[in-house]
PANURO-611285 format. One line per 4 residues: number of its first residue (from 1); their letters; for each residue x, y, z of C-alpha. Coordinates in nm, 2 decimals, decimal comma, always signed. Layout:
! residues N
NUM = a = X/Y/Z  ... $
END
This chain:
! residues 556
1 = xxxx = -8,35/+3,53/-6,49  -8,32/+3,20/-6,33  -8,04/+2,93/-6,42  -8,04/+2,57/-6,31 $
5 = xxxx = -7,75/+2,46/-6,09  -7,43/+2,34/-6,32  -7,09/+2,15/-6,32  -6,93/+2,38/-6,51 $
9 = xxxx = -6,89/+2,74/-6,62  -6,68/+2,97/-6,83  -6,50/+3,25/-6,62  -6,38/+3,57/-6,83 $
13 = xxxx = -6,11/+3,77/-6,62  -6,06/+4,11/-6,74  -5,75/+4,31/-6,66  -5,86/+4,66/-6,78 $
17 = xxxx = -5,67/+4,97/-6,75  -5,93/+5,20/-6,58  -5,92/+5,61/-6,53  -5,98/+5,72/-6,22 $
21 = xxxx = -6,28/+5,94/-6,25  -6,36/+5,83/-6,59  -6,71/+5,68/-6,50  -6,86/+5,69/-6,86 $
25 = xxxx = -6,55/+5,54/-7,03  -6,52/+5,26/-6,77  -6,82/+5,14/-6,78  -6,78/+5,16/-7,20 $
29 = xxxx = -6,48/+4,93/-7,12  -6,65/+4,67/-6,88  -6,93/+4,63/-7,13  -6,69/+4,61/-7,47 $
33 = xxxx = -6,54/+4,37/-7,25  -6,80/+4,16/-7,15  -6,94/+4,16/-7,52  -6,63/+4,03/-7,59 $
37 = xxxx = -6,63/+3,73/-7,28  -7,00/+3,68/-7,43  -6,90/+3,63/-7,75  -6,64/+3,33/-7,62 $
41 = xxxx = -6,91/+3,15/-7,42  -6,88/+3,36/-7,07  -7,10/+3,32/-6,80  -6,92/+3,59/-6,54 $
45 = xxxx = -6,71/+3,85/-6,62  -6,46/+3,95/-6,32  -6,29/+4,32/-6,30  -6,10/+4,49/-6,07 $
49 = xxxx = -6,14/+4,70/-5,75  -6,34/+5,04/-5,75  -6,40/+4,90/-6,17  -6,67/+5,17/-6,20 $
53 = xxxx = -6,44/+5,45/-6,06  -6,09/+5,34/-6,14  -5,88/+5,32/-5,81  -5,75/+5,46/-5,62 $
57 = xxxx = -6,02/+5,71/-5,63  -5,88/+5,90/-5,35  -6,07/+6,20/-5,21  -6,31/+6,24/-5,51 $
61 = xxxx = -6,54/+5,93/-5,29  -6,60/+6,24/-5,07  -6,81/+6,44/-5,34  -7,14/+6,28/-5,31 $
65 = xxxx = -7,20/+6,39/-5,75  -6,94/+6,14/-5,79  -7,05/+5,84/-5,56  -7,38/+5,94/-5,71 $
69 = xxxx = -7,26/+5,87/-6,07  -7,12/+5,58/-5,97  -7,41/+5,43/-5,83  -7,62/+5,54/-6,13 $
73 = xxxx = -7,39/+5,37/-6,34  -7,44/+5,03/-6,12  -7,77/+5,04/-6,28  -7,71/+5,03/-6,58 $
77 = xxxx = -7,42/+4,76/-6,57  -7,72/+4,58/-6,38  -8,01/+4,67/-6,64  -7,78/+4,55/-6,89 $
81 = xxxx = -7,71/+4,18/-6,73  -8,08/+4,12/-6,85  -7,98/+3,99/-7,19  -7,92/+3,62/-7,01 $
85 = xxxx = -7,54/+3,74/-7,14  -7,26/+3,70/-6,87  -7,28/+3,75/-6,52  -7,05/+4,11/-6,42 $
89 = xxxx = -6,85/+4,10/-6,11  -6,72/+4,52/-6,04  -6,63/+4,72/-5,77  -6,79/+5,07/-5,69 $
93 = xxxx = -6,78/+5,32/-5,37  -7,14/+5,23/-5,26  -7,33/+5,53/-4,98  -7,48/+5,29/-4,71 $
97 = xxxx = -7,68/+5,44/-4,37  -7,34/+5,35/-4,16  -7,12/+5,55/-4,43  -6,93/+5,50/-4,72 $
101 = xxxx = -6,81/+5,18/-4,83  -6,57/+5,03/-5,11  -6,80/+4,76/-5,28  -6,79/+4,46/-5,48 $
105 = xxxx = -7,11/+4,41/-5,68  -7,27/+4,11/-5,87  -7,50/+4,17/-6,13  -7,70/+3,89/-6,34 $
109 = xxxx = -8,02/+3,88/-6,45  -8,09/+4,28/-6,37  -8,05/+4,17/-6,00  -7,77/+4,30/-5,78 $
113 = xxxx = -7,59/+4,16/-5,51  -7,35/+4,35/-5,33  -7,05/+4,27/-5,05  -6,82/+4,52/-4,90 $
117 = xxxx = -6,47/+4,53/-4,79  -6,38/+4,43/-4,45  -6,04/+4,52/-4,41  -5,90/+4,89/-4,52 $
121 = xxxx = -5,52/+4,94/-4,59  -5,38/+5,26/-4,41  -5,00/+5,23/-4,49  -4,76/+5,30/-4,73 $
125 = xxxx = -4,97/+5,44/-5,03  -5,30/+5,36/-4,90  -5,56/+5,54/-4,68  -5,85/+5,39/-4,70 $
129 = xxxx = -5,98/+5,46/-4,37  -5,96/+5,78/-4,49  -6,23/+5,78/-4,69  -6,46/+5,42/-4,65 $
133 = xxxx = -6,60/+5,23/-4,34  -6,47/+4,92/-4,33  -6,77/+4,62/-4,35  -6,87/+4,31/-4,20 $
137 = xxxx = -6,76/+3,99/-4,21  -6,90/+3,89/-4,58  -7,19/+3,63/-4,70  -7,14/+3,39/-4,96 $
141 = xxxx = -7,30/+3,53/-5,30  -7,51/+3,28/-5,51  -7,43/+3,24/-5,84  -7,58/+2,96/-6,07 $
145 = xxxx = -7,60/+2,68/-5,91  -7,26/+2,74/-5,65  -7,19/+2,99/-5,41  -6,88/+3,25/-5,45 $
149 = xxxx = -6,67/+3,45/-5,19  -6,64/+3,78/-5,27  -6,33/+3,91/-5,03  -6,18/+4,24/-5,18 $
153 = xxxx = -5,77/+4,30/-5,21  -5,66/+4,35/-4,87  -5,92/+4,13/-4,73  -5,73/+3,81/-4,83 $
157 = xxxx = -5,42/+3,94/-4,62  -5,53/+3,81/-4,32  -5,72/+3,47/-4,27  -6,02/+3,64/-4,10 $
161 = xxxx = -6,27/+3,67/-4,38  -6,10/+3,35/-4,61  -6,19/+3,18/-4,26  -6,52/+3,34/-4,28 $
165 = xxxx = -6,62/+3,22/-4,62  -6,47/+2,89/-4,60  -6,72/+2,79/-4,28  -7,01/+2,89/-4,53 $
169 = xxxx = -6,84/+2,60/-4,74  -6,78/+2,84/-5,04  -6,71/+2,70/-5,39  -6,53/+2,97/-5,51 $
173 = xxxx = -6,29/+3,28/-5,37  -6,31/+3,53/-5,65  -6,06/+3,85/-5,49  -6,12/+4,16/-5,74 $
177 = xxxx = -5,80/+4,36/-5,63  -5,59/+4,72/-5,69  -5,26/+4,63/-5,63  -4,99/+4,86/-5,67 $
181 = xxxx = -4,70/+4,76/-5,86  -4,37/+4,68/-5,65  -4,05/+4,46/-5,75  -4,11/+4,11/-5,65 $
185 = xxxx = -4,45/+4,14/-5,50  -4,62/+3,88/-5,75  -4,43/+3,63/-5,56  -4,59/+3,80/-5,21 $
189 = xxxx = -4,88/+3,78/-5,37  -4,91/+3,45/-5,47  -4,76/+3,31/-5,13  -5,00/+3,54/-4,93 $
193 = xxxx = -5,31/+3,38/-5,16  -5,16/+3,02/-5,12  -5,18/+3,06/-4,76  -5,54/+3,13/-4,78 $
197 = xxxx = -5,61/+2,83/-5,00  -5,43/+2,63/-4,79  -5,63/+2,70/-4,48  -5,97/+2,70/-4,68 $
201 = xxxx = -5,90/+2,40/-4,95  -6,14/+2,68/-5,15  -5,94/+2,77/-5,50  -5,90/+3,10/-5,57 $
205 = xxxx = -5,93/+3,41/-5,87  -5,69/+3,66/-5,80  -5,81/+3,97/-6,02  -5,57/+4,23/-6,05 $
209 = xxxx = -5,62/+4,59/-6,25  -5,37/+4,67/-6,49  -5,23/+5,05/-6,59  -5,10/+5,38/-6,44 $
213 = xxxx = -5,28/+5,58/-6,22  -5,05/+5,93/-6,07  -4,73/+5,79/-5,92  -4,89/+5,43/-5,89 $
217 = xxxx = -4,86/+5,13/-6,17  -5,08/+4,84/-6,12  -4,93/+4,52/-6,33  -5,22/+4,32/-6,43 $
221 = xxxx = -5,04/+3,94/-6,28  -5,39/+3,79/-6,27  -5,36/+3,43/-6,16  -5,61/+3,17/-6,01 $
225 = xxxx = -5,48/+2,88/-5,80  -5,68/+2,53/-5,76  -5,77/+2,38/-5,41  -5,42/+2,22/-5,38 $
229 = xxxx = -5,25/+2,58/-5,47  -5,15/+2,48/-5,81  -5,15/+2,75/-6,06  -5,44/+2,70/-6,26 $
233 = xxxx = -5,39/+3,03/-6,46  -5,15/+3,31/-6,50  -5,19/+3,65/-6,66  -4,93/+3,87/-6,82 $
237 = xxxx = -4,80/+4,18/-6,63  -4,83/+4,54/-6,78  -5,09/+4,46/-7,05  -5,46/+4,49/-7,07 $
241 = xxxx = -5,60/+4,08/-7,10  -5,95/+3,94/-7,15  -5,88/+3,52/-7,07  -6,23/+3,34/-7,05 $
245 = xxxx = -6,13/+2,97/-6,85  -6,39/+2,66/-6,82  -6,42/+2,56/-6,47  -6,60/+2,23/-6,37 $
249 = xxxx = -6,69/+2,05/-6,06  -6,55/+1,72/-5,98  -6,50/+1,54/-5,65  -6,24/+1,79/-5,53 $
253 = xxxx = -6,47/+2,06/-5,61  -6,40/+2,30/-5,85  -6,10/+2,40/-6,07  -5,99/+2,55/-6,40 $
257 = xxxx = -5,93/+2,33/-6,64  -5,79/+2,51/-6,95  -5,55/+2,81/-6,81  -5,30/+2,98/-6,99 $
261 = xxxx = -4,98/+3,01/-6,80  -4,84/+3,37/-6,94  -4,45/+3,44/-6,90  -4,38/+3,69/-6,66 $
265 = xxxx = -4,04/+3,93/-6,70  -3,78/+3,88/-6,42  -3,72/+4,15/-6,22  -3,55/+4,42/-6,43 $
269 = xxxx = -3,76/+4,41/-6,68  -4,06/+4,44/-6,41  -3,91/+4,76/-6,29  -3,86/+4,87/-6,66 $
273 = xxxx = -4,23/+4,76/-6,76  -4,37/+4,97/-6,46  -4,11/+5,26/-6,55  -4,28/+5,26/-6,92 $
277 = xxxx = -4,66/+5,19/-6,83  -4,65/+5,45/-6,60  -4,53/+5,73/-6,85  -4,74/+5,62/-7,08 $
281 = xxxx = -5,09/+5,60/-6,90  -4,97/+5,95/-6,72  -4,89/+6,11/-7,05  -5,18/+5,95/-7,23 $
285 = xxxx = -5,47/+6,02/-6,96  -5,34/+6,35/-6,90  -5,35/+6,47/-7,29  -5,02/+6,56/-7,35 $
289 = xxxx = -4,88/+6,57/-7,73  -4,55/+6,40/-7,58  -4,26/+6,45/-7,39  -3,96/+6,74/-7,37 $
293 = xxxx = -3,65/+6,64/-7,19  -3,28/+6,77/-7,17  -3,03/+6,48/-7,30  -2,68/+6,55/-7,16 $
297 = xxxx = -2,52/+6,25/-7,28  -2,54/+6,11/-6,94  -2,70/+5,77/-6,83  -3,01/+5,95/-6,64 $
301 = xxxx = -3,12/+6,10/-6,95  -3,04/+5,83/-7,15  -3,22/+5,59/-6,99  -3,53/+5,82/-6,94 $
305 = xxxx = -3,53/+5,91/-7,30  -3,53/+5,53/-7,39  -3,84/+5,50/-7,13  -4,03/+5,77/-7,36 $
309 = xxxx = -3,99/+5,60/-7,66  -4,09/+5,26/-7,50  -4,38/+5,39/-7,38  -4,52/+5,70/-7,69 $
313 = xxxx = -4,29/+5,62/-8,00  -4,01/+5,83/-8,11  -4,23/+6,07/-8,26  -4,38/+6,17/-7,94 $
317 = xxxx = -4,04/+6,28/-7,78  -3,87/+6,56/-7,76  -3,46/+6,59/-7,62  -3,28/+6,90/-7,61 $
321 = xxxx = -2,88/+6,91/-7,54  -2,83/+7,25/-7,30  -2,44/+7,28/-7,31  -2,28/+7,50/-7,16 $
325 = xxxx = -1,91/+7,61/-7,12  -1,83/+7,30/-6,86  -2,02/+7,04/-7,12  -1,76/+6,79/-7,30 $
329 = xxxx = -1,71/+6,72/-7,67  -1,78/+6,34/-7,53  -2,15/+6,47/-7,39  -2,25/+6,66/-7,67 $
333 = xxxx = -2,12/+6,31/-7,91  -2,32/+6,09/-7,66  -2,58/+6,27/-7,67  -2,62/+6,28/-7,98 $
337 = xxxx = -2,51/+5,91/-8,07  -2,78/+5,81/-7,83  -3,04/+6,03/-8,03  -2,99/+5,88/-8,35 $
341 = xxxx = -3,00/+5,51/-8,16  -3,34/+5,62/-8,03  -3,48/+5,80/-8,35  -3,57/+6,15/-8,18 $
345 = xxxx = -3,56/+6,45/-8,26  -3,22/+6,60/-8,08  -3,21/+7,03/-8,05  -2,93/+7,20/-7,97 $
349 = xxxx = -2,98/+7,51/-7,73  -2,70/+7,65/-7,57  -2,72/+7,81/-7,23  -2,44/+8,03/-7,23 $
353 = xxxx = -2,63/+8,36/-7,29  -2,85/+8,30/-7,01  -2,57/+8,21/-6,76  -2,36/+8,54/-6,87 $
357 = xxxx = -2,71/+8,74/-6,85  -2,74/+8,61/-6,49  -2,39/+8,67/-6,36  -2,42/+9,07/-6,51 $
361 = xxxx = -2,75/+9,12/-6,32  -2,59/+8,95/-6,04  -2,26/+9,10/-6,03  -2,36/+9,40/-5,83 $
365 = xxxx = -2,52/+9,16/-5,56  -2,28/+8,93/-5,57  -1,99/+9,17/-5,55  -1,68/+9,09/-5,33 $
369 = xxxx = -1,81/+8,69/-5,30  -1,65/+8,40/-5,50  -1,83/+8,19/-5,74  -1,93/+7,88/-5,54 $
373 = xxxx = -2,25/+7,65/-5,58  -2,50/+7,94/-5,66  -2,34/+7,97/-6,01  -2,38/+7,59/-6,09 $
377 = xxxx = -2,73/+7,59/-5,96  -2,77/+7,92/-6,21  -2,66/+7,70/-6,48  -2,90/+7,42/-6,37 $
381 = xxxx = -3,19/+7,67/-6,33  -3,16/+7,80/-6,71  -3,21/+7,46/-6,85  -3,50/+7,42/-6,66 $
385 = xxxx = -3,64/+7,77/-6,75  -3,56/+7,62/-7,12  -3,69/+7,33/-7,13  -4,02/+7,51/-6,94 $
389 = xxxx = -4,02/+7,75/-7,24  -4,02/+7,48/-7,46  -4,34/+7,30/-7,28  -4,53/+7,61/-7,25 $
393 = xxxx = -4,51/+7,71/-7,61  -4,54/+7,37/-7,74  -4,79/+7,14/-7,47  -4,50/+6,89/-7,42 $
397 = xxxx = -4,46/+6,77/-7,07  -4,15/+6,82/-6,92  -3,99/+6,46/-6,81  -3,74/+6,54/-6,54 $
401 = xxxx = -3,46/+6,29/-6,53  -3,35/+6,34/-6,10  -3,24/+5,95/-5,94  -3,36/+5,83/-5,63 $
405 = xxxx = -2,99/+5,84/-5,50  -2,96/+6,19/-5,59  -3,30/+6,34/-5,46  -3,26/+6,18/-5,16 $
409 = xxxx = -2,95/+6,34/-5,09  -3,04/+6,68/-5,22  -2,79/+6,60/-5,49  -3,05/+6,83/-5,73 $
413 = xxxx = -3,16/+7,17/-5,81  -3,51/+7,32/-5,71  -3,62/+7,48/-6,02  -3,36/+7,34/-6,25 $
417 = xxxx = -3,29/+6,93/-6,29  -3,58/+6,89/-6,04  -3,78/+7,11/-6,30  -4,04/+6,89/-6,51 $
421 = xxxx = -4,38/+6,76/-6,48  -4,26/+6,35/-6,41  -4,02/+6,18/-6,31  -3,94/+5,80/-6,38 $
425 = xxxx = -3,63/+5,82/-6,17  -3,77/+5,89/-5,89  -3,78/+5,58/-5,73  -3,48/+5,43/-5,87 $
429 = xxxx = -3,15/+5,43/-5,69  -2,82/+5,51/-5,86  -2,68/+5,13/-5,89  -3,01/+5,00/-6,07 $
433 = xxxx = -3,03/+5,31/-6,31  -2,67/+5,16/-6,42  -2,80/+4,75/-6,45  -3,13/+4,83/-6,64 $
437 = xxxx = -2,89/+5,08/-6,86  -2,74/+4,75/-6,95  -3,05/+4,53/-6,92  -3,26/+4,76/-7,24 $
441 = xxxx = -2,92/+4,79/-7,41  -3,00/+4,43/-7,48  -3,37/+4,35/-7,41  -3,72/+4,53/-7,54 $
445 = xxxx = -4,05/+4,37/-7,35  -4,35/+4,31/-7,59  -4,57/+4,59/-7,68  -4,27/+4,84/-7,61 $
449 = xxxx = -4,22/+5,09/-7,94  -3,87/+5,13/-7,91  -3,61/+5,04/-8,13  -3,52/+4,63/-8,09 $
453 = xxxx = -3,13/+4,67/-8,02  -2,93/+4,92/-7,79  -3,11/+5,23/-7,70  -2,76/+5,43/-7,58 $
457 = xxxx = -2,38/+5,40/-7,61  -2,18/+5,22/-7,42  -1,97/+5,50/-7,34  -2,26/+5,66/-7,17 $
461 = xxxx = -2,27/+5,32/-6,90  -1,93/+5,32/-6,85  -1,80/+5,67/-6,75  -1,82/+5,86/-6,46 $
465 = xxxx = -2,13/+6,00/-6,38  -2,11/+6,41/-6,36  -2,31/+6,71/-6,37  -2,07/+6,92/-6,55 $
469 = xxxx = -2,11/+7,27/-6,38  -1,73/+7,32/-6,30  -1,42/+7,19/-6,46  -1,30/+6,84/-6,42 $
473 = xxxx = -1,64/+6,80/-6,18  -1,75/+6,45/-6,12  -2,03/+6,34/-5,88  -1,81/+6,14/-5,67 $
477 = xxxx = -1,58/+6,49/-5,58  -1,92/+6,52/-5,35  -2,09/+6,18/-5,27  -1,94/+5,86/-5,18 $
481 = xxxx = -1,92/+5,59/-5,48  -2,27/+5,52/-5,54  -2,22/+5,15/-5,43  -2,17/+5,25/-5,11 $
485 = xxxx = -2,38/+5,57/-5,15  -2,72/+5,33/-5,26  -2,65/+5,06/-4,98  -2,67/+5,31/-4,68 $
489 = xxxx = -2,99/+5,49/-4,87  -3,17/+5,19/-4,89  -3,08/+5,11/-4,53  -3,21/+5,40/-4,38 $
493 = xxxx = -3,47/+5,44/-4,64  -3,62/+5,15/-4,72  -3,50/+4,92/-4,45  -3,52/+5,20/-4,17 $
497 = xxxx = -3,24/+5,06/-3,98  -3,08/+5,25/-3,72  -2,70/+5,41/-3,74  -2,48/+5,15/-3,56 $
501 = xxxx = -2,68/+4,90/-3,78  -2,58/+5,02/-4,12  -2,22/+5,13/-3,98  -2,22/+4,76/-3,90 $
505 = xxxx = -2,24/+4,66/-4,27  -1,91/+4,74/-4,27  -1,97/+5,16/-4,36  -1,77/+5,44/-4,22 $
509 = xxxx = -1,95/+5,62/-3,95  -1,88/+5,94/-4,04  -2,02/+5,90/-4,39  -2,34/+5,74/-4,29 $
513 = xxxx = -2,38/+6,05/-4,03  -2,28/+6,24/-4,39  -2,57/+6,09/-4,54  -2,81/+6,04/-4,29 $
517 = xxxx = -2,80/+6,41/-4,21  -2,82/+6,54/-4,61  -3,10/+6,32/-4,64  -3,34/+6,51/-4,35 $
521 = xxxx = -3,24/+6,85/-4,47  -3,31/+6,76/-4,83  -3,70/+6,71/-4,73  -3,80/+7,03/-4,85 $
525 = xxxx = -3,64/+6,96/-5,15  -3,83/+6,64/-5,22  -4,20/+6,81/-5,12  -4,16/+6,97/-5,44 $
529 = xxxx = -4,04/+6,78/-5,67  -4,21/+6,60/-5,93  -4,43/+6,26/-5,88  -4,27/+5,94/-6,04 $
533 = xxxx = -4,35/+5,56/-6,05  -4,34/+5,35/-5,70  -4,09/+5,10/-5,75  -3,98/+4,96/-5,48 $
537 = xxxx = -4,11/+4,94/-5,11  -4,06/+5,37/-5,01  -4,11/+5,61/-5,26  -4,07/+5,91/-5,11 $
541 = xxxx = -4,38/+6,15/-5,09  -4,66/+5,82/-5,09  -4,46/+5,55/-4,86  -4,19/+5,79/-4,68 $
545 = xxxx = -4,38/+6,13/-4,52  -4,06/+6,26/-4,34  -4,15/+6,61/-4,18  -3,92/+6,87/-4,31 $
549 = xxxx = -3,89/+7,06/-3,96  -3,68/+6,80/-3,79  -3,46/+6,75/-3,50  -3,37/+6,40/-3,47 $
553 = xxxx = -3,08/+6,22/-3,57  -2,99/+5,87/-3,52  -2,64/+5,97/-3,56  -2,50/+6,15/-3,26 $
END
């Protein structure tokens, strides 16, 4: 179908939350969606990255059925452009003679033009090289009278293919991305796209997905910025979106002229938003009923429970206290203050009978040796076998309720509080688990089915944290005060600075060659543990691949 050239045209930006995998239902979502853009006027539809296959699609690119489906289903996106109805911009893994590349496609009129990425990510979480050949430097795609540059995610990054466009005097940078949440990067990202306008004078469409894919959260943050780097248009984080915006051309060339500037949360409630998106989308696309977790009447628990019910309703989660003969009368009250707060369903199971089942089929082994941190871990193993039991018979997943503080330290039981099928800990040091405690206790984000006021006792922020597996125990008998504890994690974690650097931030050298050392032999720990959200810059497992056989230490 042909259309005349024009000075003006309606833009519909879809965040969508995609399955990966899910062909059939994401191509049922692009078209509901661009029904929906048609019905307000649209002339182009823009999705995400890898829109046909949800991203990241990981290894399943390298089973030719499914790059096959995907392509099949390109056609009928295509066939169904025929109705004069809006333009589709998506992204597919496309089989080329050279290899395998991850595409950007547009479809109008039945007709297909298609662009590929030029440069792959291969750090952190991403492996792209993996899996797709990287393409050449892109041509401008006409569209309707303009011309549009199609660079993909990583490719605006770098001014190489921005450059590239801009020299075929582009009207339009339209960047279909799958960015990974991660606290503060909408303000990298908007720099880093800033800095390509700058240099091309071209505005640009930033097109983010939105939802939770494994361990990943991707935050939606759509945005476009006019040729002077003015936000023309912002788009909320964490929610699925359709916004269609009227751009026309004037002397300057062309911008948005009716954008809606969504707020965005400040940071803790980012981390929170990503914490509950990425339970929910895991639970949801994974068909679990709900969620089983052990509430000790500690913050961890506490704060995890209050995630569940964010993100699947009270109805969907399921706490049970495990005390045993070390749990406090002030636990089992928190615990069960902090139940009623939430609306769940609170059991009781005691693990008593289990412990003293253990130490008489033990006692023969064990004869002549004291009790020492094989009976705590005993205790910590038999609410895990519970809470197990309780999953099996019922299809509940398991939400394990580990810190990032304590895994990284080994501070955790294989098989016991390590037990569970996610985690939304996992990324989350010590120090933050303790602000956002205190951030939900008086804040709920949009959307989030929790109860409006505090979700936990105060009681529960404000004492010392402890496992309770021997008399009088609290966690700081074994680990420095987290304050410290989280400040040399991060450094060697997520900074990666050497010894004599973080003994220079004014840390003991002995306990940073404490910690540095607990957190190499706690590897093997960590390979098995549960996956959680990516919060911040190193989750371990996807950013931080440590090998568990390892001699160095920075520490001598």
């Amino acid at each position: 179908m042909l259309h005349a050239m024009t000075d003006q045209l309606r833009i519909a930006l879809a965040q969508i939350d995609f399955t990966v995998g899910d062909i059939a239902g994401n191509v049922a979502r692009i078209l509901a969606a661009r029904d929906k853009a048609a019905e307000e006027g649209a002339d182009l539809l823009v999705t995400s990255e890898l829109s046909v296959t949800g991203y990241p699609p990981e290894d399943l690119v390298l089973k030719p059925a499914f790059v096959e489906e995907a392509r099949a289903a390109l056609y009928r996106l295509a066939e169904s452009t025929r109705d004069g109805g809006p333009a589709l911009i998506v992204g597919a893994p496309w089989a080329a003679a050279d290899g395998l590349h991850n595409a950007v496609f547009l479809l109008d009129g039945g007709d297909m033009q298609r662009r590929y990425k030029v440069d792959l990510p291969n750090y952190g979480v991403f492996d792209e090289k993996r899996v797709f050949k990287p393409g050449p430097l892109p041509a401008a795609v006409p569209f309707r009278g303009l011309t549009l540059g199609l660079p993909v995610c990583e490719d605006i990054w770098t001014p190489a293919v921005t450059g590239h466009l801009a020299r075929q005097k582009v009207d339009l940078m339209v960047v279909p991305n799958g960015s990974p949440f991660e606290a503060g990067k909408d303000h990298v990202r908007r720099d880093l796209a800033r800095a390509r306008v700058a240099e091309t004078g071209i505005p640009l469409i930033y097109l983010n997905q939105v939802g939770g894919q494994d361990e990943l959260v991707f935050d939606g943050t759509s945005f476009a910025l006019g040729a002077d780097g003015t936000v023309l248009l912002q788009m909320p984080a964490f929610e699925e979106a359709l916004t269609v915006t009227t751009w026309r051309r004037g002397p300057g060339g062309w911008a948005a002229v009716d954008g809606h500037q969504a707020p965005l949360p400040e940071n803790l409630g980012q981390i929170y938003g990503a914490m509950v998106l990425g339970l929910r989308d895991y639970v949801n696309k994974n068909r679990f009923p709900g969620v089983v977790l052990g509430l000790s009447g500690g913050i961890d628990s506490a704060i995890s429970a209050a995630v569940a019910v964010d993100a699947l309703g009270a109805e969907r989660v399921w706490c049970l206290m495990l005390p045993s003969r070390y749990t406090s009368r002030d636990s089992l009250e928190d615990a069960e203050i902090c139940a009623r707060m939430l609306g769940i369903r609170l059991d009781e199971v005691g693990i008593e009978p289990a412990v003293t089942a253990f130490g008489q089929m033990l006692g023969p082994v064990f004869e002549g040796r004291k009790p020492d941190l094989t009976e705590e871990n005993i205790q910590s193993r038999a609410r895990g076998l519970t809470l197990m039991a309780i999953s099996n018979k019922f299809g509940h997943m398991v939400l394990t309720t580990g810190n990032k503080s304590e895994v990284s330290v080994g501070y955790a039981t294989l098989y016991g509080d390590m037990c569970g099928g996610y985690s939304v800990l996992k990324d989350l040091y010590k120090t933050t688990v303790f602000a956002l405690s205190r951030w939900r206790n008086e804040n709920r984000l949009p959307g989030h089915l929790g109860p409006a006021g505090p979700v936990m006792p105060e009681r529960i922020i404000t004492k010392p944290p402890t496992a309770e597996l021997r008399e009088n125990q609290k966690d700081e008998d074994s680990l420095p005060p987290y304050e410290v504890l989280d400040d040399i994690l991060e450094s060697l974690v997520e900074k990666e600075m050497a010894f004599e650097e973080v003994v220079a931030r004014g840390h003991e050298a002995a306990t940073v060659r404490r910690i540095e050392h607990l957190l190499y032999v706690a590897e093997y720990k960590r390979r098995q543990a549960a996956p959680g959200v990516k919060l911040g810059r190193k989750l371990f497992g996807r950013d931080r691949r440590y090998p568990i056989t390892n001699g160095f230490r920075d520490a001598r």
